[in-house]
Backbone bond lengths (Angstrom), bond angles and torsions (degrees), N, CA, C in turn:
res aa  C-N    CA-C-N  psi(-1)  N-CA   C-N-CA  omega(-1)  CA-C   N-CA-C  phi
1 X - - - 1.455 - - 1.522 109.05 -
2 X 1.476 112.07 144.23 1.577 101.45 162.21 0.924 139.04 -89.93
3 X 1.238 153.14 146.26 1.772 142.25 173.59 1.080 95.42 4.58
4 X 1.524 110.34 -95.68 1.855 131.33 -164.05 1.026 105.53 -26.77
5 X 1.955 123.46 -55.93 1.197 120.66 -165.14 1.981 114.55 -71.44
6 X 1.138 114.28 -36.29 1.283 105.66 152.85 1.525 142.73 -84.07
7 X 1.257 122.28 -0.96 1.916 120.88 153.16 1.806 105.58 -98.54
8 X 1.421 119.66 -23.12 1.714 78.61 174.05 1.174 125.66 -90.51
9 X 1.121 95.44 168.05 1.532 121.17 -173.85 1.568 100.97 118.15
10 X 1.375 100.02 -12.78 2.123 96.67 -163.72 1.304 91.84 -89.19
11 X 1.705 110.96 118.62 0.997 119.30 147.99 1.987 120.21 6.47
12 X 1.433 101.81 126.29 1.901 88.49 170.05 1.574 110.00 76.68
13 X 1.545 118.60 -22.97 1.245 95.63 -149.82 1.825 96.74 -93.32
14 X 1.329 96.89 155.72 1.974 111.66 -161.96 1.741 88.38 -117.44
15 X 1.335 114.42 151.02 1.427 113.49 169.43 2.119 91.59 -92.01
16 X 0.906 114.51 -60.70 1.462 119.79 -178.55 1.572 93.88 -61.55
17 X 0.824 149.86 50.74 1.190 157.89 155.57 1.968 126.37 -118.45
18 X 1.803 83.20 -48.96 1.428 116.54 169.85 1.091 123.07 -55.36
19 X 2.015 101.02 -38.96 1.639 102.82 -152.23 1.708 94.08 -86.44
20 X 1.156 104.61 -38.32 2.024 123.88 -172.43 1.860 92.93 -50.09
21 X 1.771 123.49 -41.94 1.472 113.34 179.60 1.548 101.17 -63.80
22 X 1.341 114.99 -52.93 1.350 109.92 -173.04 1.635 128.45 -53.17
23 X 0.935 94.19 -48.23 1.810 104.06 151.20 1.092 138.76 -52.03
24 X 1.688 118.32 -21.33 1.161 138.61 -165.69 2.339 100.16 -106.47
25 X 1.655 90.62 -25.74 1.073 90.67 -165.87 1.605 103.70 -84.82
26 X 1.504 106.23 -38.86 1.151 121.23 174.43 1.555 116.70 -59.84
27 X 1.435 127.91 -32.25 1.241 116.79 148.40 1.368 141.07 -69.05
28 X 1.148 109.82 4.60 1.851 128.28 -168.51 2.009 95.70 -104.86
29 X 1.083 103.12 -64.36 1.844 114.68 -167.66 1.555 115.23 -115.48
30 X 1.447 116.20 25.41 1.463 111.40 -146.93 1.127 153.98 63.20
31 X 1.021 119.07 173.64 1.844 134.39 -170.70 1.832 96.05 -74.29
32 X 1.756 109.55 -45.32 1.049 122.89 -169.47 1.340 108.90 -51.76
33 X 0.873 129.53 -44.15 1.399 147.01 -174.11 0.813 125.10 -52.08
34 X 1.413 126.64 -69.72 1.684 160.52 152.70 1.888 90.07 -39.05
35 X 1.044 123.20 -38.68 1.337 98.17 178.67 1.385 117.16 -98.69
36 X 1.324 125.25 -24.10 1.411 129.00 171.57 1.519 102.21 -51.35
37 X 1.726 112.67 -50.85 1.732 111.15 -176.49 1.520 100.44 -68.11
38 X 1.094 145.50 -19.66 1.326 140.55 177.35 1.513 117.54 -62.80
39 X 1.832 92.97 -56.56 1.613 90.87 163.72 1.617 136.45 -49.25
40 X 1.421 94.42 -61.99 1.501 105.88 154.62 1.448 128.13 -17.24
41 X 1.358 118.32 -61.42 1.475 132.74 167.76 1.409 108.78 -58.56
42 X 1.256 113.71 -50.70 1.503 125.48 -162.44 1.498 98.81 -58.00
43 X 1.359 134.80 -12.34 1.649 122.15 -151.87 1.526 88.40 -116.37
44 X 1.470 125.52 -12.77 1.807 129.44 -161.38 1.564 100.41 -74.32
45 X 1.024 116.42 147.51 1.747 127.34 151.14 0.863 103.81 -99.97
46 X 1.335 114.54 167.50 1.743 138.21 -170.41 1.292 116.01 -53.41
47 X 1.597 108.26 -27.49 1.480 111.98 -174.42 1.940 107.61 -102.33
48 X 1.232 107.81 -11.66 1.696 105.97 136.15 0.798 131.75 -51.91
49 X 1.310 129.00 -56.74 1.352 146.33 -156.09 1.828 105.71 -74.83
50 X 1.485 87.55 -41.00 1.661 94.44 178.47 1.617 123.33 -64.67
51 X 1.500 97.24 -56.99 1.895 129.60 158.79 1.644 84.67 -39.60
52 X 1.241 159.81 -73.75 1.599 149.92 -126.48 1.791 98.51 -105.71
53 X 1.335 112.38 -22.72 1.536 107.82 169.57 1.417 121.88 -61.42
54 X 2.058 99.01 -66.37 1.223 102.82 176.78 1.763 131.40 -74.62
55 X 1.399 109.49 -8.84 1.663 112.53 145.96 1.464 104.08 -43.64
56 X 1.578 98.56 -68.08 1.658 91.60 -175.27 1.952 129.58 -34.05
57 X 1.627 83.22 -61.43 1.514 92.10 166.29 1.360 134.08 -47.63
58 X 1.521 120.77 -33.30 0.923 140.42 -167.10 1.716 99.77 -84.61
59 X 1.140 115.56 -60.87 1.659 116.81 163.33 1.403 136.03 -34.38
60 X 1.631 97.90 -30.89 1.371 129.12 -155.77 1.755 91.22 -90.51
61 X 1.399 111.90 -47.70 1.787 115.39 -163.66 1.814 84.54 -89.53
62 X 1.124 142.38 -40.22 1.711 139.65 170.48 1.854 82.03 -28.73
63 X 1.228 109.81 -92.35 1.394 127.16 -147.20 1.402 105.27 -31.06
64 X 1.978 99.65 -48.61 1.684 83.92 -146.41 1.737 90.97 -89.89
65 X 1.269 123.39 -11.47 1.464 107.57 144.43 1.788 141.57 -30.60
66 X 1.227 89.54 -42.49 1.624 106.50 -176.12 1.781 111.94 -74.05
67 X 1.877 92.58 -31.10 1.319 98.04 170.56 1.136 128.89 -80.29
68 X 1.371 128.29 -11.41 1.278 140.56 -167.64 1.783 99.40 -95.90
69 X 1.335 89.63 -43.10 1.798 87.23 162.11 1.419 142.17 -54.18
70 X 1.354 97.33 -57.34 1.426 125.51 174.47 1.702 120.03 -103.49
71 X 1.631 103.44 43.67 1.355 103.42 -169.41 1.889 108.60 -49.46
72 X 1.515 127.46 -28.07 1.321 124.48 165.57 1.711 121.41 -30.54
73 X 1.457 98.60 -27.23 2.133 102.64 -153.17 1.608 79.56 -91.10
74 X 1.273 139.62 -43.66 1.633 141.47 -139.18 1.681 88.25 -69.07
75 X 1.236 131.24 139.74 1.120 162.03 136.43 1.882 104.57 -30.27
76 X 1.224 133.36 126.37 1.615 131.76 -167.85 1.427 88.58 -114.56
């Protein structure tokens, strides 16, 4: 799959948005990088892609749990 083909549809998500991280990433850790994660992506099916969202999601509702707990740790 490519990038595009695994973030759209997600809510928010910009292709010129995408490319400016990749550029951004590729100036931070290399070119190498940005293409190793490319490959990576490149080998997923749809039902990867899905499985690696809702991890995301799932990480995403952990956190802001932890924050709601520990409103002291959250950054103001």
């Amino acid at each position: 799959m490519s990038t595009e083909d695994v973030f759209a549809g997600l809510p928010g998500y910009d292709a010129d948005q995408q490319r400016e991280y990749e550029r951004e990433a590729a100036e931070r850790w290399g070119q190498d990088a940005v293409d190793a994660s490319r490959a990576r992506i490149g080998g997923w099916t749809k039902q990867d892609a899905a499985a690696s969202m809702e991890e995301h999601a799932a990480l995403s509702r952990g956190m802001q749990g932890l924050a709601r707990e520990f409103p002291q740790c959250v950054a103001q």
